[in-house]
C-alpha positions in Angstrom: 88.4 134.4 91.5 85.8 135.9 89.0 84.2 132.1 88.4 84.4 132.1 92.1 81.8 134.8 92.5 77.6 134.0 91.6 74.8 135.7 91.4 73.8 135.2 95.1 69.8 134.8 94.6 70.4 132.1 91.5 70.0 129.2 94.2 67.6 130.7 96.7 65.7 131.5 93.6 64.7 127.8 93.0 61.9 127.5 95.7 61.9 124.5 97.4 59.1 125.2 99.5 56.8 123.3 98.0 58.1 120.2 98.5 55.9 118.1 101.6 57.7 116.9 104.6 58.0 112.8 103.5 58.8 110.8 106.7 62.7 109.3 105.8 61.3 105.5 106.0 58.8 106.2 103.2 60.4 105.2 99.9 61.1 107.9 97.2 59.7 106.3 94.0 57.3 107.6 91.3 56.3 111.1 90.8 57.4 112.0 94.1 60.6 111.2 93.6 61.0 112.6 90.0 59.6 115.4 91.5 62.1 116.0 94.1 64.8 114.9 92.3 64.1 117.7 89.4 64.2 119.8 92.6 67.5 119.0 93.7 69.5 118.6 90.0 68.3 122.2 89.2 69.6 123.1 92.3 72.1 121.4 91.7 72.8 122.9 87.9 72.5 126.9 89.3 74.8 127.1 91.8 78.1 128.6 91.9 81.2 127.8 93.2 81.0 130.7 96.0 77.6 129.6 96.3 78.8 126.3 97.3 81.1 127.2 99.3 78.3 128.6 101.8 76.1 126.0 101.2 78.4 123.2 102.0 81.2 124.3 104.0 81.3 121.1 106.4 81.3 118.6 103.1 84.2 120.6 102.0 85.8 120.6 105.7 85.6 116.5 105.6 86.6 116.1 102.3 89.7 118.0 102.7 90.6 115.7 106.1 90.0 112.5 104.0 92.3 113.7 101.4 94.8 114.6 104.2 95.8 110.8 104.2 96.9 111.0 100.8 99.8 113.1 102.1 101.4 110.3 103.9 101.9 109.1 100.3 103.4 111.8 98.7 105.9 112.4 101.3 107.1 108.8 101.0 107.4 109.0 97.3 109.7 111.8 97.8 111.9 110.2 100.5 112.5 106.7 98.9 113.2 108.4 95.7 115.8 110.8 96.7 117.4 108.7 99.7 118.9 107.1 96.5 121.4 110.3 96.7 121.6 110.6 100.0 124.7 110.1 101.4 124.2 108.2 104.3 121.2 106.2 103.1 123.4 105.2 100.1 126.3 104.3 102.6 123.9 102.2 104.8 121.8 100.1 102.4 124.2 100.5 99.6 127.3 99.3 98.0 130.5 101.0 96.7 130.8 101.7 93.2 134.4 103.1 92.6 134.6 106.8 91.0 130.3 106.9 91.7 130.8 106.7 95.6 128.4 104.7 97.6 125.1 103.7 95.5 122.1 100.9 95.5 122.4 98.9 92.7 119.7 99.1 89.9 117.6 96.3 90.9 117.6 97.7 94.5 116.9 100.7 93.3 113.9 99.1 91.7 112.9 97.0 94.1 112.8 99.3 96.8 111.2 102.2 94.9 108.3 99.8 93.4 107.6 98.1 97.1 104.9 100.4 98.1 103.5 100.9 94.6 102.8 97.3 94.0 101.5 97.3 98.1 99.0 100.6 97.1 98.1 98.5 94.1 96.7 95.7 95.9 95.5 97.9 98.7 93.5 99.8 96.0 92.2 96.9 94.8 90.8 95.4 97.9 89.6 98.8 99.0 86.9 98.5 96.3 85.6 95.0 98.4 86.0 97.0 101.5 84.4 100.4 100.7 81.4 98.5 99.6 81.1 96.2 102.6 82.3 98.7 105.0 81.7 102.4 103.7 84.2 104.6 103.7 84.2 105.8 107.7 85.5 102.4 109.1 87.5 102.1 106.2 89.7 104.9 106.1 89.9 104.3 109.6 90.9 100.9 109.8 93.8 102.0 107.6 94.8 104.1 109.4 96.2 102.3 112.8 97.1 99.4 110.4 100.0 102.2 109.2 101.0 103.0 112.3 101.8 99.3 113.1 103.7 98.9 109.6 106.2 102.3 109.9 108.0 100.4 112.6 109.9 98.4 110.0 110.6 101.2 107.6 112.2 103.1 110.5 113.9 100.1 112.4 114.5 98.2 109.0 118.4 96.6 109.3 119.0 96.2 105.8 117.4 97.2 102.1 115.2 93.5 102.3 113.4 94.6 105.4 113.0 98.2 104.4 111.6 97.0 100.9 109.2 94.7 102.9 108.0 97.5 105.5 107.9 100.2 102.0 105.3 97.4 100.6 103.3 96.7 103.9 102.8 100.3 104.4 101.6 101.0 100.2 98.4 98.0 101.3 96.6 101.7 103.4 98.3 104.2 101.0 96.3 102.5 98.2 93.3 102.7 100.5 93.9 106.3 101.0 94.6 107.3 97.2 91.3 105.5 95.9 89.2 106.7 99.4 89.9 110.1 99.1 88.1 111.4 95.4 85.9 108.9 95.8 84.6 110.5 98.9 85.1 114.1 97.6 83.1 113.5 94.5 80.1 112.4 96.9 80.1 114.6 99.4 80.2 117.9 97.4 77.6 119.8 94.5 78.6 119.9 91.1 80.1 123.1 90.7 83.1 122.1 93.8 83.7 118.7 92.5 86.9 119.1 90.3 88.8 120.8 92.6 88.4 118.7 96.0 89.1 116.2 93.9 92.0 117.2 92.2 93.0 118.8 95.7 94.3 115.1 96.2 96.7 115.9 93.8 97.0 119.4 96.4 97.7 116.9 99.5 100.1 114.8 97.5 102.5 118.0 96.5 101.9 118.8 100.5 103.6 115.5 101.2 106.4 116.0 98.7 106.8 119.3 99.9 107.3 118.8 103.7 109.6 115.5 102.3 112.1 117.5 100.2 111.8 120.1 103.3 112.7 117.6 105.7 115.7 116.1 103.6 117.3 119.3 103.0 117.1 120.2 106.7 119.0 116.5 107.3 121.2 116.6 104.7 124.3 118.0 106.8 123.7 115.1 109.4 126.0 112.4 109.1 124.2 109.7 111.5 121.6 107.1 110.5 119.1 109.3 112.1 119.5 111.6 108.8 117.0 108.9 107.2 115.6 107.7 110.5 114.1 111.0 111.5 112.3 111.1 107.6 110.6 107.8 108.5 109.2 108.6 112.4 107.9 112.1 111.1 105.1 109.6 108.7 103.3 108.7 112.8 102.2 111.6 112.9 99.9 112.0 110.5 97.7 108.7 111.6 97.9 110.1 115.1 96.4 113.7 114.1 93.5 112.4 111.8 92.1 109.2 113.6 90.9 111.0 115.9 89.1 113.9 114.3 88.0 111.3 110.9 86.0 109.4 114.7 82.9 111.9 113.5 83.3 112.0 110.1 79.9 111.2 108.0 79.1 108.4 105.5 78.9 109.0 102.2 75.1 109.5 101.0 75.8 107.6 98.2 76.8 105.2 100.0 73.7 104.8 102.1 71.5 105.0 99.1 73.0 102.1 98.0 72.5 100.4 101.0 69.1 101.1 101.1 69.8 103.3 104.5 67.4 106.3 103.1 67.1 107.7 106.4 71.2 108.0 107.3 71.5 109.2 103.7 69.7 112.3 105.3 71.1 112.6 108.5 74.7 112.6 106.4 73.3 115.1 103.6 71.8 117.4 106.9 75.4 117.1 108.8 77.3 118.2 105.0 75.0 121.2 103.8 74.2 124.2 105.8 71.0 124.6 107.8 70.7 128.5 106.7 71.2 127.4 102.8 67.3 126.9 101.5 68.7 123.4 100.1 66.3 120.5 101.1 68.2 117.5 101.8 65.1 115.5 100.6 66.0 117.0 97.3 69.6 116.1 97.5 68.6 112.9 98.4 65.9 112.3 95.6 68.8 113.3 93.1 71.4 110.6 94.6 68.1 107.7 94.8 67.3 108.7 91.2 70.6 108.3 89.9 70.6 105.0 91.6 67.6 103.9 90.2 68.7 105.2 86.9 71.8 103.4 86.9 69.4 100.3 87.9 67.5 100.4 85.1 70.7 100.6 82.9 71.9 97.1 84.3 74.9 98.7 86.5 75.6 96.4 88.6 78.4 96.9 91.5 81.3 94.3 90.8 84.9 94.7 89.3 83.5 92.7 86.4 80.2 95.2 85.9 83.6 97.6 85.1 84.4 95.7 82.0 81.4 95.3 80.8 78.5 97.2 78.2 78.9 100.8 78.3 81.0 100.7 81.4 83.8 99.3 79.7 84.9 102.6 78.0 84.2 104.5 81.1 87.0 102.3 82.6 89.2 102.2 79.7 88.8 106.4 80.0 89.4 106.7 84.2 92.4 104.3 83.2 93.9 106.4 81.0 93.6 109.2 82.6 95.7 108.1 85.3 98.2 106.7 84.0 98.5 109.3 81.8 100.1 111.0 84.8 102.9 108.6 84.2 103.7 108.6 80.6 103.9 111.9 80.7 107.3 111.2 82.2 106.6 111.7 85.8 109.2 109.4 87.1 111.9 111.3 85.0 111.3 114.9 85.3 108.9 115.1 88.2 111.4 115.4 91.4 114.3 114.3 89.6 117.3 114.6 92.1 118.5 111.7 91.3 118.5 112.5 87.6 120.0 116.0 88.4 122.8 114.5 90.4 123.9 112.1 87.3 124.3 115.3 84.9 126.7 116.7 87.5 125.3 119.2 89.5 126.0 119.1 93.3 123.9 118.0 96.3 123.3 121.0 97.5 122.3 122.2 94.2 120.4 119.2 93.9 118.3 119.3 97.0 117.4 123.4 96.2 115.9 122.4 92.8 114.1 119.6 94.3 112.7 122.0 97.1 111.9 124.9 94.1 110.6 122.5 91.8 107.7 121.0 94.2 107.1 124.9 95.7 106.3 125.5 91.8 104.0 122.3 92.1 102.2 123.7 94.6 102.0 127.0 93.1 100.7 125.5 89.9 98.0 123.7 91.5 96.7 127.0 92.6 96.9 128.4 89.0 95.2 125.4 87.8 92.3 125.9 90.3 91.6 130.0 89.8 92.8 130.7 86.5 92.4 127.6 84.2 89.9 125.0 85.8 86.8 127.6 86.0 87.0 128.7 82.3 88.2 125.8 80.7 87.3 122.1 79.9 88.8 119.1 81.5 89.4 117.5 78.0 90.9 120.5 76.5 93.6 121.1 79.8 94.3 117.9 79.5 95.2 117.5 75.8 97.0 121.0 75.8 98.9 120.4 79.2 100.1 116.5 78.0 101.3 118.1 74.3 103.2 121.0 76.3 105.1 118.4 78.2 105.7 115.8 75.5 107.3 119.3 73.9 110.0 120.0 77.2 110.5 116.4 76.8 111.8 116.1 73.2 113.8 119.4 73.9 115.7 117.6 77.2 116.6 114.9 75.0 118.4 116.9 72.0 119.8 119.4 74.6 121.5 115.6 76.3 123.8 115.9 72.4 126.6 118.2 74.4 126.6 116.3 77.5 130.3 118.3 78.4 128.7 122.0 78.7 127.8 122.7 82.4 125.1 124.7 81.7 123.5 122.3 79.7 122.8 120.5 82.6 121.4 123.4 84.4 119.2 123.8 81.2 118.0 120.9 81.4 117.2 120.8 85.1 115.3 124.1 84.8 113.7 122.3 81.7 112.4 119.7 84.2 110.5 122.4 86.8 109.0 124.4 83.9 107.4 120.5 83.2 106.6 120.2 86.9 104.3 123.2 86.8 102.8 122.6 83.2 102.0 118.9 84.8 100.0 120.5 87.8 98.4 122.5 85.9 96.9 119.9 84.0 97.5 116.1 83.5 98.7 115.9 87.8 95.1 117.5 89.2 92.8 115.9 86.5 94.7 112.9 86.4 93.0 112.7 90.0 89.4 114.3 89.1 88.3 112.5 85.9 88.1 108.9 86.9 86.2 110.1 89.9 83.8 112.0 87.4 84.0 109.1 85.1 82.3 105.5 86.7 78.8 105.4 86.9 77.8 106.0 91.0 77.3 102.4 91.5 81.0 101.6 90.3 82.7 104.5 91.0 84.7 103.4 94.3 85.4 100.1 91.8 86.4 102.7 89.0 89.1 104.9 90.5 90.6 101.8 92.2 91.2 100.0 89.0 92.7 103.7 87.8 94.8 104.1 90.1 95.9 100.7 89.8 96.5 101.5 86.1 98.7 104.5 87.9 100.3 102.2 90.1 101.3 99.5 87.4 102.4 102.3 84.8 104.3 103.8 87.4 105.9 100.3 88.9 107.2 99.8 85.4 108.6 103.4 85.0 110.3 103.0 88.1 111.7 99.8 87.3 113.4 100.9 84.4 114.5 105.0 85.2 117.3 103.6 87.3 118.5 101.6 84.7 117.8 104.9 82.5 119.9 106.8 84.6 122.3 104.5 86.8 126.1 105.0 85.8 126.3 101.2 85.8 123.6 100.4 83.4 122.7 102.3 80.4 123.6 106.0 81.5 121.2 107.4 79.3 120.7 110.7 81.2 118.8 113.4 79.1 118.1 110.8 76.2 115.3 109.6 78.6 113.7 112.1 77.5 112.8 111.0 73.7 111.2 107.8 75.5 109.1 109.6 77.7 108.1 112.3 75.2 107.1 109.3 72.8 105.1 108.0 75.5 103.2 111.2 76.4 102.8 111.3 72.3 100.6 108.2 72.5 98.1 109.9 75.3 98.0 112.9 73.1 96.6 111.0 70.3 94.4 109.2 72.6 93.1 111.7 74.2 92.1 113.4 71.3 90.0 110.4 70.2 88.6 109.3 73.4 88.4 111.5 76.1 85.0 113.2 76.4 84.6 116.5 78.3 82.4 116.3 81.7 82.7 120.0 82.8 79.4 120.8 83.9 78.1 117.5 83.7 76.1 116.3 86.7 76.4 112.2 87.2 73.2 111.5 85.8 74.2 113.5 82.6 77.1 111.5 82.3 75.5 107.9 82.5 72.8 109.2 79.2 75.7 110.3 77.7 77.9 107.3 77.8 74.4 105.1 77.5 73.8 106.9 74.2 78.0 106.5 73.2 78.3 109.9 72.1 81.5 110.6 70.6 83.8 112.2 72.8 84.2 115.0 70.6 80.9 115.6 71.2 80.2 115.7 74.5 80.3 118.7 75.6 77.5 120.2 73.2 75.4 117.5 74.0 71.7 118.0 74.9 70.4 115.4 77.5 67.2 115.0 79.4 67.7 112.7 82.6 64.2 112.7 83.3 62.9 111.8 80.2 61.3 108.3 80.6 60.5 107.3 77.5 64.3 107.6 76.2 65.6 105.8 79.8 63.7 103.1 78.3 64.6 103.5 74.9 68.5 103.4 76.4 67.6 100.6 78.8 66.5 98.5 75.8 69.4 99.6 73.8 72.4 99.5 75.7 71.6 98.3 79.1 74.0 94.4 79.7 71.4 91.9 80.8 
């Protein structure tokens, strides 16, 4: 809680009385705006997180309801994934396998688990048309009453086709939600608060996982289809609690800068930052129009293909990798991994307990993360250290799978899986969610952490298609040897990351854009002195780098 506390007169030390009254329709521009916007970035710069927190307590309160919807997502992942060891789901969508019981084949397995992935992936990608078009208020919630219409089939579905189709249908506004909520977090809120509302994405997913493993261990004694019917009608009321409260939620500024809408840009930033806080929102606002006009100047343009292309292809290739470094870090094999528990022979009752323990310690993790690790040390660093720790539990798993007969090799390796569920959230699972939202430029961010969590959604469709053949009795029956592929895997990011991930701690937006305009090494980043307002080098950089 120490990085939590600041010197309380730091902000209200930067007087920003000085600044004239500007009627909202008169444009920002010149030395007016440069003005301002020096204004607002040392603002900006100074405060603490505490500080923050009393300056912006409604940005926080709206960013933590957006990311709500992200639990809806996480508690699906959960239930799919461990229905496959359910007893009744197994007995009504699957098929008997003598001496293995009742059990969905491997491409079921597959299909099924992969339907609302590939359905958030093209949500997410759409959602960076729509975001643009329609800001993020109409639609987030658009998306949500288009959910409520799609649970129907999960919950009525008569068979595993229909229940695949429904799992897809309902992924199109859980990939809105996912790519919405840092999006909107990252705009909403100062510097010093961005990382952790959003990474607390990551926080709402665990949520859902939690009440999912909660809710399946409470069912697992019943013997009627309502055991698995119950899991899917609990997902209505989420849409049902947050339409109605997200009705007044405000547009991003951002947003409305890019619009052009300088005037709602205020009325948001006024509505997000507390009256008794000394912060001008004209200052706020000349930081987000500067940024803009920097990012002009620099040839950003706002299209998927603008992603790919000068400078803003490594910030891509960087988000990217970030997220789906989340998955080859082995999160389909160790993270949740009842059904992998249940193949090296512990019980369901033992089963469903680890599961339970092992997303508590998620959760507990992600608090960790946030007051002990996140304020004193760099993104880059976390994330290098946190993805070698796992790649390390990994490799053990696999040599321990060499005397597959011992019992308690099987609870070794189980435990071995939770002590890499809480090394993951306290590194590669909440920046996994926070980097690519730090990473694109402003102009291409919603564009940015769609295409990364599409790189998520792609990496993970593709774990998921092979761990049941990984794990399934009737296919390769690999069971703790899984490990050495996924430890190989997380191997790669290590080396990777090493190379090419840059640290952004401290880093306001506009810092970021010189920085990548100038392609300083990653390694170099964080010692890097920039000036954002020095003209002369913007159009040194504009000349330089900028993609015509």
């Amino acid at each position: 809680m120490a990085a939590l506390k600041g010197d309380a007169d730091s902000v209200k030390a930067l007087d920003v009385s000085h600044i004239e009254s500007v009627d909202a329709n008169e444009k920002l521009q010149g030395s007016r705006l440069t003005e301002y916007a020096k204004t607002g970035a040392d603002l900006e710069h100074h405060m603490s997180p505490l500080e923050a927190i009393k300056a912006y307590p409604m940005a926080i309160f709206w960013a933590v309801l957006v990311s709500m919807c992200v639990v809806m997502e996480g508690y699906d992942t959960i239930l799919i994934g461990n229905f496959f060891a359910y007893p009744t789901f197994a007995q009504k969508y699957g098929t008997l396998v003598p001496g293995s019981g009742y059990q969905l084949t491997a491409p079921w397995q597959a299909g099924v688990s992969d339907a609302s992935g590939v359905g958030a992936f093209f949500g997410a990608l759409a959602n960076g048309y729509l975001v643009t078009w329609l800001g993020y208020k109409r639609v987030l919630l658009g998306s949500l009453v288009i959910l409520s219409c799609f649970i129907f089939m999960t919950f009525f579905a008569p068979d595993i086709g229909v229940l695949t189709a429904g799992e897809f249908l309902c992924g199109l506004p859980w990939g809105i939600f996912a790519t919405v909520a840092p999006a909107y977090a990252s705009e909403v809120l100062p510097l010093s608060l961005r990382v952790y509302l959003t990474s607390y994405t990551n926080m709402c997913f665990i949520i859902g996982q939690l009440i999912a493993a909660g809710v399946l261990d409470g069912l697992l004694q019943l013997t009627s289809e309502w055991s698995y019917r119950i899991p899917f009608a609990l997902q209505w009321f989420w849409p049902a609690f947050l339409f109605p409260i997200l009705l007044f939620m405000p547009e991003s500024p951002w947003h409305l800068v890019r619009k052009g809408r300088l005037e709602d840009a205020e009325k948001s930033l006024i509505r997000l930052q507390r009256k008794s806080a000394n912060i001008d929102p004209k200052a706020t606002l000349a930081t987000i129009v500067h940024t803009n006009d920097l990012e002009e100047e620099l040839s950003t343009g706002t299209s998927y293909w603008d992603c790919f292309r000068g400078t803003e292809r490594r910030r891509t290739e960087i988000a990217c990798v970030c997220f789906a470094g989340q998955v080859l870090a082995g999160l389909n094999f160790a993270y949740n991994s009842t059904y992998f528990f249940q193949q090296v022979g512990l019980n369901s009752s033992e089963t469903y307990k680890l599961n339970v323990g092992g997303t508590a310690m998620a959760l507990f993790g992600t608090f960790i993360s946030w007051f002990c690790i996140m304020p004193y040390v760099g993104r880059r660093t976390i994330y290098i250290w946190g993805m070698s720790t796992m790649a390390i539990i990994l490799y053990v798993i696999g040599f321990l799978n060499i005397d597959t007969g011992n019992q308690s090799v099987a609870t070794a390796q189980a435990v071995l899986t939770l002590i890499w569920t809480f090394v993951f959230q306290l590194s590669v699972g909440q920046l996994g969610w926070a980097l690519p939202a730090e990473m694109g430029s402003t102009r291409l961010r919603q564009k940015t952490v769609c295409l990364a969590r599409n790189s998520y959604y792609i990496a993970s469709t593709i774990g998921q298609v092979l761990e049941p053949y990984f794990l399934n009795p009737t296919e390769w029956n690999l069971r703790g040897y899984t490990g050495f592929f996924w430890a190989g895997t997380a191997t790669v990011v290590v080396i990777w990351a090493y190379f090419r991930l840059p640290e952004t701690k401290g880093r306001s937006f506009d810092d970021i854009d010189i920085l990548f305009a100038k392609k300083v090494s990653a390694r170099k980043f964080r010692g890097y002195n920039v000036d954002t307002f020095d003209e002369e080098e913007t159009a040194r950089l504009k000349t330089r780098y900028s993609v015509a």
